[in-house]
Biopython code that builds the backbone (N, CA, C, O; Angstrom):
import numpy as np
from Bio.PDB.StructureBuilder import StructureBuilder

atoms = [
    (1, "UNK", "N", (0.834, -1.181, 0.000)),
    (1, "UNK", "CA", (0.000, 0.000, 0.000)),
    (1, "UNK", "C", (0.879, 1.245, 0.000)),
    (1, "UNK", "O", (2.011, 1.079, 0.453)),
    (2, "UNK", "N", (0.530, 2.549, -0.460)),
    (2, "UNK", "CA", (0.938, 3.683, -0.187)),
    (2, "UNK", "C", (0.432, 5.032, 0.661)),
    (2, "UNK", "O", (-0.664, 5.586, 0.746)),
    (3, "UNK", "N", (1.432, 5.238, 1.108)),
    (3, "UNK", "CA", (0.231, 6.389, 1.938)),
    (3, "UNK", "C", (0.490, 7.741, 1.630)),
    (3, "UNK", "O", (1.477, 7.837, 2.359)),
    (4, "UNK", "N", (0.406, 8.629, 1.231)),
    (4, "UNK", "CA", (0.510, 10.376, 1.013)),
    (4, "UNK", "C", (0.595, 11.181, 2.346)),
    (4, "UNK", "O", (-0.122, 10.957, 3.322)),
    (5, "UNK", "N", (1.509, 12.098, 2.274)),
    (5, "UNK", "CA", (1.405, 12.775, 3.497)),
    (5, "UNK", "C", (2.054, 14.288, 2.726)),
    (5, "UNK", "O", (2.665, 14.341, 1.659)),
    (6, "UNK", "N", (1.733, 15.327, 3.550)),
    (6, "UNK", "CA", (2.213, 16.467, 3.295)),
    (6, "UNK", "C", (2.859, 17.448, 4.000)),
    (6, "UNK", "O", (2.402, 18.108, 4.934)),
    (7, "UNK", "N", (4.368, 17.530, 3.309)),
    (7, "UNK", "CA", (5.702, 17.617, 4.027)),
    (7, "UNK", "C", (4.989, 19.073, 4.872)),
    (7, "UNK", "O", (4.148, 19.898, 4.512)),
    (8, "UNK", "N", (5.626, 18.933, 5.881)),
    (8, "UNK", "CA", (5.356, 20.593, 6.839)),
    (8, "UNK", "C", (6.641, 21.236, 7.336)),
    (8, "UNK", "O", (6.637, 22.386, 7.773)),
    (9, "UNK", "N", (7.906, 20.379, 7.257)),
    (9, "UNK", "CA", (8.923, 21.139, 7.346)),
    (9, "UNK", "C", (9.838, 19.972, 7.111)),
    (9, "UNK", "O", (9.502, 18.789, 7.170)),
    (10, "UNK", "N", (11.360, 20.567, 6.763)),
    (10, "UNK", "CA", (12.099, 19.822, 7.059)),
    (10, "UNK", "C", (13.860, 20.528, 7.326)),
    (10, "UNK", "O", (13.981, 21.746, 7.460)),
    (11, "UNK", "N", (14.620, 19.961, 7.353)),
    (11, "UNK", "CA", (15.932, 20.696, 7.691)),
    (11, "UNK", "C", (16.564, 20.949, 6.404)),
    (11, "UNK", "O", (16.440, 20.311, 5.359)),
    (12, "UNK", "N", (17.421, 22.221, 6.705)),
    (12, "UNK", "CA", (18.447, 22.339, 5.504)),
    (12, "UNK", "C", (19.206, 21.716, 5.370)),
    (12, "UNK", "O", (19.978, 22.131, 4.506)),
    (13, "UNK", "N", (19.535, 20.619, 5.885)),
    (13, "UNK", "CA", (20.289, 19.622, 5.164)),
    (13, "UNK", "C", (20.553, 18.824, 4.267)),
    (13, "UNK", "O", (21.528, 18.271, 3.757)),
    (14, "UNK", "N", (18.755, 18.915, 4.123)),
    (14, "UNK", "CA", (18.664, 18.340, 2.530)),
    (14, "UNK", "C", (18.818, 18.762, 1.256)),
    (14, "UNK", "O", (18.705, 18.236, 0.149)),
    (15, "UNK", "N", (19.230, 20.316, 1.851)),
    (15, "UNK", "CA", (18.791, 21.037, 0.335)),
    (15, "UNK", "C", (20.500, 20.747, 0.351)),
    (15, "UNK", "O", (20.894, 20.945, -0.798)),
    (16, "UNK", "N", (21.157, 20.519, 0.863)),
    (16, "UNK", "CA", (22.545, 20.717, 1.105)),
    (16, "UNK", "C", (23.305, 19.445, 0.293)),
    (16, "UNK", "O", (24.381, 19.550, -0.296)),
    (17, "UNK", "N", (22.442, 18.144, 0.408)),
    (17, "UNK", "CA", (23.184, 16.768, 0.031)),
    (17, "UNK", "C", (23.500, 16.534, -1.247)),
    (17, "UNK", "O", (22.456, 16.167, -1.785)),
    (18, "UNK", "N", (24.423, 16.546, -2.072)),
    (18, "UNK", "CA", (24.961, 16.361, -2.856)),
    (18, "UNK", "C", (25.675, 15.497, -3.171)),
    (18, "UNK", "O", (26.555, 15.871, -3.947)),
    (19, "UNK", "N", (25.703, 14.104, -2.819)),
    (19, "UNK", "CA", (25.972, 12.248, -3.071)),
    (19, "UNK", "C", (24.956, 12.159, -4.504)),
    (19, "UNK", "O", (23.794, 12.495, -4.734)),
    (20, "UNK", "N", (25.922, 11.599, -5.216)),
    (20, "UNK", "CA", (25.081, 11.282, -6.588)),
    (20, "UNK", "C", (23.969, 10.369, -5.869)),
    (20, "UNK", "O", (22.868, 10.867, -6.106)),
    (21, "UNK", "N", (23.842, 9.060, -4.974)),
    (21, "UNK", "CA", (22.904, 8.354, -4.274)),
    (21, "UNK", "C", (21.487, 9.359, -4.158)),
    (21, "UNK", "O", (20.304, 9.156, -4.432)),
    (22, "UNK", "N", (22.254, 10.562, -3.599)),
    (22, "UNK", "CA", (21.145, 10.701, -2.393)),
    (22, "UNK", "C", (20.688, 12.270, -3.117)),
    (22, "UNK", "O", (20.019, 13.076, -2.471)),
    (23, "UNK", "N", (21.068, 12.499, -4.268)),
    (23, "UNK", "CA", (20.638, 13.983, -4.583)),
    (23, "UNK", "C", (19.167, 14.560, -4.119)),
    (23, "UNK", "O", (18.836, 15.702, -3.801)),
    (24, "UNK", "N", (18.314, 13.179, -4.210)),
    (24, "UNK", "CA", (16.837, 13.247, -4.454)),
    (24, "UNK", "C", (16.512, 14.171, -2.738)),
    (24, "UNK", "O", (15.357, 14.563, -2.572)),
    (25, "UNK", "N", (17.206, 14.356, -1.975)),
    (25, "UNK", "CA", (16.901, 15.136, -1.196)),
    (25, "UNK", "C", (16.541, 16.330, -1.229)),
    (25, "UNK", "O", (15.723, 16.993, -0.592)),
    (26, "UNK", "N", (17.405, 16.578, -2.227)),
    (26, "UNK", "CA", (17.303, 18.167, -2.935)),
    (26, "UNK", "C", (16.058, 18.604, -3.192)),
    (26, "UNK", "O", (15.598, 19.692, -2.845)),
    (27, "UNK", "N", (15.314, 17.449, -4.021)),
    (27, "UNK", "CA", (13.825, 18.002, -4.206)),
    (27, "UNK", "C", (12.364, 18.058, -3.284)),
    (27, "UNK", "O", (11.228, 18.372, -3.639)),
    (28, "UNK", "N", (12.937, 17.582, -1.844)),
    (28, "UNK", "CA", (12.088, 18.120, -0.945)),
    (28, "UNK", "C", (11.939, 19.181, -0.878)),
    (28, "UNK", "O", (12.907, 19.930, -1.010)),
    (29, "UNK", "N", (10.196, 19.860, -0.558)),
    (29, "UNK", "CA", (10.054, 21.297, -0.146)),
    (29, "UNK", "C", (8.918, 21.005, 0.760)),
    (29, "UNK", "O", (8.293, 19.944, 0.764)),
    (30, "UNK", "N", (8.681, 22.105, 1.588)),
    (30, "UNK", "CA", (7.733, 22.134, 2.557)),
    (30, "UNK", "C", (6.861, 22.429, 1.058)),
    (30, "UNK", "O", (7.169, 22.843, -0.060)),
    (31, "UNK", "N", (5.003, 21.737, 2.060)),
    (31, "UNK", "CA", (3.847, 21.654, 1.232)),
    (31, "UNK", "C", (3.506, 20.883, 0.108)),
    (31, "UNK", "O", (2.395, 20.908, -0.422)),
    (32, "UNK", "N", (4.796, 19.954, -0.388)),
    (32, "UNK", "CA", (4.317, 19.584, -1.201)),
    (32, "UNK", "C", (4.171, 18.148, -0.393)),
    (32, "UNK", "O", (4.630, 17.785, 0.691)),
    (33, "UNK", "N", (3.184, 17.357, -1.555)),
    (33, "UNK", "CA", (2.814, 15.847, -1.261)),
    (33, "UNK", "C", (3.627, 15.096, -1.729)),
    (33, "UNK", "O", (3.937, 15.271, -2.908)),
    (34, "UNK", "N", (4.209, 14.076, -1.018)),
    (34, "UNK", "CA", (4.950, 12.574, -1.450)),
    (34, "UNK", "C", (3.778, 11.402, -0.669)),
    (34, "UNK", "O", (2.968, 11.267, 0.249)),
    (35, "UNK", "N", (4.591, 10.564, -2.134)),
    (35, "UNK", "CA", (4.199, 9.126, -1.186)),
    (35, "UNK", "C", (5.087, 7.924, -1.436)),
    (35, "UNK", "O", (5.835, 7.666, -2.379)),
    (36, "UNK", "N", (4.769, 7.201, -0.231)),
    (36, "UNK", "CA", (5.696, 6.753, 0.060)),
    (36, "UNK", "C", (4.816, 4.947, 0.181)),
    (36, "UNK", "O", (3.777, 4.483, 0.650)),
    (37, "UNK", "N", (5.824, 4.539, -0.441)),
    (37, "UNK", "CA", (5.251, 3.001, -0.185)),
    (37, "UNK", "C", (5.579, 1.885, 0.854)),
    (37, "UNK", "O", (6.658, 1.958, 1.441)),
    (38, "UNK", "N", (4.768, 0.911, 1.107)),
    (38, "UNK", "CA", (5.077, 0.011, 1.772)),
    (38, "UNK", "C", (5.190, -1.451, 1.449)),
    (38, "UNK", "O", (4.313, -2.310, 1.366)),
    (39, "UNK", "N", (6.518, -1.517, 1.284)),
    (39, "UNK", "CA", (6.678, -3.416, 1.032)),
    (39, "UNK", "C", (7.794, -3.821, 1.505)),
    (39, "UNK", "O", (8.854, -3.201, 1.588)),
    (40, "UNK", "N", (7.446, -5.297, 1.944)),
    (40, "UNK", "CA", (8.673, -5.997, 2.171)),
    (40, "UNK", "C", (9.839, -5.809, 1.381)),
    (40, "UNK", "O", (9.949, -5.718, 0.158)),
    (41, "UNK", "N", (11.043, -5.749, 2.662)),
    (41, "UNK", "CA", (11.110, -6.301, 3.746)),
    (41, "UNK", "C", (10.501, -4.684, 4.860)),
    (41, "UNK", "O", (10.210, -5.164, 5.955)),
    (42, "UNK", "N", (10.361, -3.796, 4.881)),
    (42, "UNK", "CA", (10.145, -2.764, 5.916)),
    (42, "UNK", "C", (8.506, -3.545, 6.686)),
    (42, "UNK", "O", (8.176, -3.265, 7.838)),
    (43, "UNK", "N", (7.636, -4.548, 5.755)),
    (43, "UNK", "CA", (6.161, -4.391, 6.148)),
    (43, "UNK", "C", (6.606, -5.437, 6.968)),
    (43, "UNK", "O", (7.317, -6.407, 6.706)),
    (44, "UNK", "N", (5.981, -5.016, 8.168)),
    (44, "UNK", "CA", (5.400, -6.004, 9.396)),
    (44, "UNK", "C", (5.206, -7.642, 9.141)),
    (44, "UNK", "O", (4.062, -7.770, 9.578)),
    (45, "UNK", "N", (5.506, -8.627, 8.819)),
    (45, "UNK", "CA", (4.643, -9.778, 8.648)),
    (45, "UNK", "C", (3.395, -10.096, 9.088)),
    (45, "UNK", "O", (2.452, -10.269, 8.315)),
    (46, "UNK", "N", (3.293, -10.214, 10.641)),
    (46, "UNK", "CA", (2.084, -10.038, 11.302)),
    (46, "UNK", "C", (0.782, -9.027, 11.368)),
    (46, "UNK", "O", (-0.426, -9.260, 11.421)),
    (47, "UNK", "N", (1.442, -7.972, 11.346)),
    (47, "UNK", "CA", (0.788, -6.410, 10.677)),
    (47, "UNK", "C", (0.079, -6.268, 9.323)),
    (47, "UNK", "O", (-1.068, -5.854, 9.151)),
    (48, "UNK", "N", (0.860, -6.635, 8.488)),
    (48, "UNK", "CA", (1.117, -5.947, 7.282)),
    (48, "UNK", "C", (1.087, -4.615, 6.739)),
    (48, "UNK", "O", (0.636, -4.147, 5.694)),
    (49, "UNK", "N", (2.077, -3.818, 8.373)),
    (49, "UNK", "CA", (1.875, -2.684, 7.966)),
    (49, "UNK", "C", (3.536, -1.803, 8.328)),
    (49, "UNK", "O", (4.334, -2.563, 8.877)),
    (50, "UNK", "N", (3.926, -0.762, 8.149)),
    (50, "UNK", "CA", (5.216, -0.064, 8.178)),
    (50, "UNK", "C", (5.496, 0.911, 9.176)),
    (50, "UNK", "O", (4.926, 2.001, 9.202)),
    (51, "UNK", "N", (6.588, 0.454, 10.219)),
    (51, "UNK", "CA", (6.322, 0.686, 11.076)),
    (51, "UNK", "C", (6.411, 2.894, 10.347)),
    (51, "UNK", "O", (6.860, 3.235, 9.253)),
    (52, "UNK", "N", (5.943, 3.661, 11.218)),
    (52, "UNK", "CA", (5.898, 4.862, 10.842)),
    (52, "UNK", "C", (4.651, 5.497, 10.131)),
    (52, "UNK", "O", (4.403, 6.702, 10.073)),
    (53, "UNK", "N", (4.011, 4.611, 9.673)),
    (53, "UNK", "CA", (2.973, 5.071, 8.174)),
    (53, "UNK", "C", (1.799, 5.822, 8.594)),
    (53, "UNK", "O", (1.001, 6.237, 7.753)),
    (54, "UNK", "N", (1.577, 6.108, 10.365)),
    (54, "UNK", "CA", (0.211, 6.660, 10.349)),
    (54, "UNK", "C", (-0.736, 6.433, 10.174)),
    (54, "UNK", "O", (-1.499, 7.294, 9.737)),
    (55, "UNK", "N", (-1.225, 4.929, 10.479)),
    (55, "UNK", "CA", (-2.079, 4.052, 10.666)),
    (55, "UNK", "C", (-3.204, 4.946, 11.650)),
    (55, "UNK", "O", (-4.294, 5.362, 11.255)),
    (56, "UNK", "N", (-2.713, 5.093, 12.829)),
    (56, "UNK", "CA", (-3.778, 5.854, 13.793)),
    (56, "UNK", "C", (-3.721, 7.099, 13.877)),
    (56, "UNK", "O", (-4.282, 7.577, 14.862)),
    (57, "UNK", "N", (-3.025, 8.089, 12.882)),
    (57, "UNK", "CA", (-3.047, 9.498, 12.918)),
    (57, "UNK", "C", (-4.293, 9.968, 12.194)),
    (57, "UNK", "O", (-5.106, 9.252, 11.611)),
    (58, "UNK", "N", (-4.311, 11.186, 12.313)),
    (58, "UNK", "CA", (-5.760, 11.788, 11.429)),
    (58, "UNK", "C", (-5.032, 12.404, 10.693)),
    (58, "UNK", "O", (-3.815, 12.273, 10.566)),
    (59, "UNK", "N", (-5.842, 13.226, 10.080)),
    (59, "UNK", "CA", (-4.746, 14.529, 9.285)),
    (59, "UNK", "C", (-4.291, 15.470, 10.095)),
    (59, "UNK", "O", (-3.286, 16.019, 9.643)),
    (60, "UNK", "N", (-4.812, 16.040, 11.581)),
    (60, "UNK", "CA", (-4.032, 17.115, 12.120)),
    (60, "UNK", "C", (-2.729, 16.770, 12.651)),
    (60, "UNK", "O", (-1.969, 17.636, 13.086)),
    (61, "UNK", "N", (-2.413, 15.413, 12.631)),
    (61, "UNK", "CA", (-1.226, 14.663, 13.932)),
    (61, "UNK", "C", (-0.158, 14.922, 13.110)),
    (61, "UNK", "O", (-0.055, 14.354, 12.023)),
    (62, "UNK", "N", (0.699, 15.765, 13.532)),
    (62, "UNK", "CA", (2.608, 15.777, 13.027)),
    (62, "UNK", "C", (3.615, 14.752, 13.330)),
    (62, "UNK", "O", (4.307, 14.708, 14.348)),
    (63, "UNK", "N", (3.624, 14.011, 12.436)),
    (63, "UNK", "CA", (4.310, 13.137, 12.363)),
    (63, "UNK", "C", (6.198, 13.172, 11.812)),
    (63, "UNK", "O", (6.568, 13.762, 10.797)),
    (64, "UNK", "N", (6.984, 12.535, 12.597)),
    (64, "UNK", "CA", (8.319, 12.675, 11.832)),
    (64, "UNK", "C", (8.743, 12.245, 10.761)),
    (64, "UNK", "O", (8.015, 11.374, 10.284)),
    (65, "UNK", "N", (9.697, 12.513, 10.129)),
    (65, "UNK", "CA", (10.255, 11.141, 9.392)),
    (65, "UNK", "C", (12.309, 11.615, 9.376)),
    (65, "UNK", "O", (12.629, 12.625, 10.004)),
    (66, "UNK", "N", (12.949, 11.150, 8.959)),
    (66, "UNK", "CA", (14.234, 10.841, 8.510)),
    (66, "UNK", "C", (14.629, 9.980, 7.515)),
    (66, "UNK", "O", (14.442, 8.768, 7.410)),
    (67, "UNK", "N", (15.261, 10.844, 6.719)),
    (67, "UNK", "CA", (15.687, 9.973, 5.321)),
    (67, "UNK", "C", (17.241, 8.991, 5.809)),
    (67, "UNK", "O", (18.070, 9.226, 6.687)),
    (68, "UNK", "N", (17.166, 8.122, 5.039)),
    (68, "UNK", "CA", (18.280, 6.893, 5.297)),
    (68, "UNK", "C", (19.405, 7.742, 4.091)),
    (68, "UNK", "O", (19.344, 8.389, 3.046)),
    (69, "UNK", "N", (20.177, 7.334, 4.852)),
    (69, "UNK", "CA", (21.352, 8.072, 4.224)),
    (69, "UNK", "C", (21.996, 9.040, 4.215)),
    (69, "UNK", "O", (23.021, 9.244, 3.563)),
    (70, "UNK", "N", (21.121, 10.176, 5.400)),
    (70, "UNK", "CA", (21.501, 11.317, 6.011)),
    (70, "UNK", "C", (20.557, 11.177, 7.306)),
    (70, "UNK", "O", (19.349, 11.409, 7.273)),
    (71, "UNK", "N", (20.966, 10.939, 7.969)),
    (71, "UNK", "CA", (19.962, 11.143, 9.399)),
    (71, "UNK", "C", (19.833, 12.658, 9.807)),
    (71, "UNK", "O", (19.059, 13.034, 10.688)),
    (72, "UNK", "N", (20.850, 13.693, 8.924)),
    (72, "UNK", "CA", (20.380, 15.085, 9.492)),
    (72, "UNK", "C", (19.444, 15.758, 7.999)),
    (72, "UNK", "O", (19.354, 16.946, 7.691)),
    (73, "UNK", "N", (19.013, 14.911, 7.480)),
    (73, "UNK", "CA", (18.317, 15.479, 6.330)),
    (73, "UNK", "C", (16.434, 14.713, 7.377)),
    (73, "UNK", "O", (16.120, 13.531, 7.517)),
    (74, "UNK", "N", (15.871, 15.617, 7.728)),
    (74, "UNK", "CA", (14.848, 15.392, 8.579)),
    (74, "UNK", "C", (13.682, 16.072, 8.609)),
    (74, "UNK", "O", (13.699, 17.009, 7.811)),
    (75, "UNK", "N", (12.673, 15.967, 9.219)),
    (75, "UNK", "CA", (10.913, 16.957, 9.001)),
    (75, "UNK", "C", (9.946, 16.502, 9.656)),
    (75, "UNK", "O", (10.104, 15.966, 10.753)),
    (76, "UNK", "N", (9.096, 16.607, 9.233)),
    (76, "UNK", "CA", (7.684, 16.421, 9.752)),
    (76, "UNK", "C", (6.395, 16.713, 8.382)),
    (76, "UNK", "O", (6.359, 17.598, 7.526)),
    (77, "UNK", "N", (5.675, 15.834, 8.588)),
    (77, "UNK", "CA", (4.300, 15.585, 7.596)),
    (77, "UNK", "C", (3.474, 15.376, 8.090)),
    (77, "UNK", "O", (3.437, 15.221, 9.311)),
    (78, "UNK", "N", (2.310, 15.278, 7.173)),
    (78, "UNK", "CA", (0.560, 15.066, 8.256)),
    (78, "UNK", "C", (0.230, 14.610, 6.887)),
    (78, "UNK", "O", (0.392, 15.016, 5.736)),
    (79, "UNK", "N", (-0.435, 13.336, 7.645)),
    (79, "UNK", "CA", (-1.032, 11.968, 6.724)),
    (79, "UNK", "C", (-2.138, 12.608, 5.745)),
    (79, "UNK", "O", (-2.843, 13.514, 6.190)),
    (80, "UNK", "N", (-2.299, 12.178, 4.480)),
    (80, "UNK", "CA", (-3.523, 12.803, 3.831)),
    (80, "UNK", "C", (-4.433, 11.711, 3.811)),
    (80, "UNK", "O", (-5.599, 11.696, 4.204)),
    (81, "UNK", "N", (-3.675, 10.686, 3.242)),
    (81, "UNK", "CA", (-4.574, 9.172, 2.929)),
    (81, "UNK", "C", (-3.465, 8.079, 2.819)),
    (81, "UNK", "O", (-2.311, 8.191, 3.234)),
    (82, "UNK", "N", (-4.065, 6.905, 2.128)),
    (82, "UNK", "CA", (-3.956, 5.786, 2.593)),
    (82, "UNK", "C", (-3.952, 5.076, 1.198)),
    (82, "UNK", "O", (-5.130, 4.737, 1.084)),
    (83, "UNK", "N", (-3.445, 4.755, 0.329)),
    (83, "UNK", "CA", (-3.832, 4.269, -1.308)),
    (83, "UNK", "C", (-3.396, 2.880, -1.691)),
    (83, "UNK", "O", (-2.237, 2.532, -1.470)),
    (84, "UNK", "N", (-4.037, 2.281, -2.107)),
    (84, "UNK", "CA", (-3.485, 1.399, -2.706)),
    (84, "UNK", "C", (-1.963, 1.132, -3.545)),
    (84, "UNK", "O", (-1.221, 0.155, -3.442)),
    (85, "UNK", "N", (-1.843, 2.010, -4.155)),
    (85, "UNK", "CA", (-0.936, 2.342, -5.449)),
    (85, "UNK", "C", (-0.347, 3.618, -5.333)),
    (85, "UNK", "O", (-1.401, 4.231, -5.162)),
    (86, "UNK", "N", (0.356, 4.327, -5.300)),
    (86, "UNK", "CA", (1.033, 5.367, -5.173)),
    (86, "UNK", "C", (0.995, 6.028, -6.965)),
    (86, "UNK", "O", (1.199, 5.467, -8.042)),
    (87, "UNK", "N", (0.670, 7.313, -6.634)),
    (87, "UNK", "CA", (0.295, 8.264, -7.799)),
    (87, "UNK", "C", (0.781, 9.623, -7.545)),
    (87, "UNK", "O", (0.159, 10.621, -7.908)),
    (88, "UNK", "N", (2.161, 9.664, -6.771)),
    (88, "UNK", "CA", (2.688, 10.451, -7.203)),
    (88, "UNK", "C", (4.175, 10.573, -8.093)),
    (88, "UNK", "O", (4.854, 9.564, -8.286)),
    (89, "UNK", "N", (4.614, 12.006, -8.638)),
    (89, "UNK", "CA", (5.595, 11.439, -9.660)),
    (89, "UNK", "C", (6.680, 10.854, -8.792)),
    (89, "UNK", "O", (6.759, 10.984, -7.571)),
    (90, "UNK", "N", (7.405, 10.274, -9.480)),
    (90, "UNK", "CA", (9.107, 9.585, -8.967)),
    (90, "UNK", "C", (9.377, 10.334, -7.839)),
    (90, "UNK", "O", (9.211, 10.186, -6.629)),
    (91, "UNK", "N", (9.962, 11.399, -8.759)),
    (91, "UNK", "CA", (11.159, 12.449, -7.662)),
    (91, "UNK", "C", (10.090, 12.518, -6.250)),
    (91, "UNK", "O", (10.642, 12.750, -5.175)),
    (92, "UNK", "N", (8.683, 12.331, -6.262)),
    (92, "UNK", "CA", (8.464, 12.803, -4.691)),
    (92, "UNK", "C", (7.631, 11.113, -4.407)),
    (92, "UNK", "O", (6.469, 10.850, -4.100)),
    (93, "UNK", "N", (8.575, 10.407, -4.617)),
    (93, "UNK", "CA", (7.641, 8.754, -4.251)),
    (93, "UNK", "C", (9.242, 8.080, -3.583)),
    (93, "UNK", "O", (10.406, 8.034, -3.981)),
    (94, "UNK", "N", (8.368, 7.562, -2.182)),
    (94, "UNK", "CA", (9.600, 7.153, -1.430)),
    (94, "UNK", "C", (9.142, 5.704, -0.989)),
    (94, "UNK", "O", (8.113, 5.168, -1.401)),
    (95, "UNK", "N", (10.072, 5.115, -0.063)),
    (95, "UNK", "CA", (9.974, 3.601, 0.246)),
    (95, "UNK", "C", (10.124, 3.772, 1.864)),
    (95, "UNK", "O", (10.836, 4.708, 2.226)),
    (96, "UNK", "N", (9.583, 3.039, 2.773)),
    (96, "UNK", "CA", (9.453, 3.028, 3.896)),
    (96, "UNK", "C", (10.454, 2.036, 4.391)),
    (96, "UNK", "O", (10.262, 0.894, 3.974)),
    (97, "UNK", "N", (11.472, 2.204, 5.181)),
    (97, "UNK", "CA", (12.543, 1.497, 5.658)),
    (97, "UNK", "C", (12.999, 0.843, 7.008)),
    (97, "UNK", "O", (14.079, 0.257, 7.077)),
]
sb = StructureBuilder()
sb.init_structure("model")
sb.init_model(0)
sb.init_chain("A")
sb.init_seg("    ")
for serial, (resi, resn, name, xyz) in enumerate(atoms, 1):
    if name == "N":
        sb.init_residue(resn, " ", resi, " ")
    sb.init_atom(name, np.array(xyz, "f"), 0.0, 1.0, " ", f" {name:<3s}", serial, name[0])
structure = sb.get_structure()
């Protein structure tokens, strides 16, 4: 499954990362929507769900996140929904880890 959330802040560190890997940091901005998917190995077996994804948040709850590969590239989002399939473009579609 995928879930959408909409970034509300994050650190300048990302705008900062420059690793051919990890450029895609760069194109975070506050307000816009990503989504982010969930599959093995990150999904729960028993669950079948990721740990982080906002299962019991609403839309007002601020939630964290941290990107792998910079632990100071960091923010906060608020869940929109819950999707089957993820429909947003590339550059803002992530994987849950």
């Amino acid at each position: 499954y995928c879930v959408e959330f909409k970034t509300e802040s994050l650190s300048q560190h990302c705008a900062l990362e420059n690793r051919p890997y990890a450029r895609w940091m760069q194109y975070l901005r506050e307000g816009h929507t990503v989504c982010v998917a969930c599959q093995p190995p990150a999904m729960n077996a028993d669950t079948q769900r990721c740990s982080g994804d906002g299962h019991n948040a609403d839309g007002g709850k601020i939630l964290h996140w941290e990107a792998v590969g910079n632990s100071q590239c960091q923010g906060t989002w608020k869940k929109i929904r819950q999707l089957e399939h993820c429909s947003c473009p590339l550059v803002h579609s992530f994987i849950f880890t």
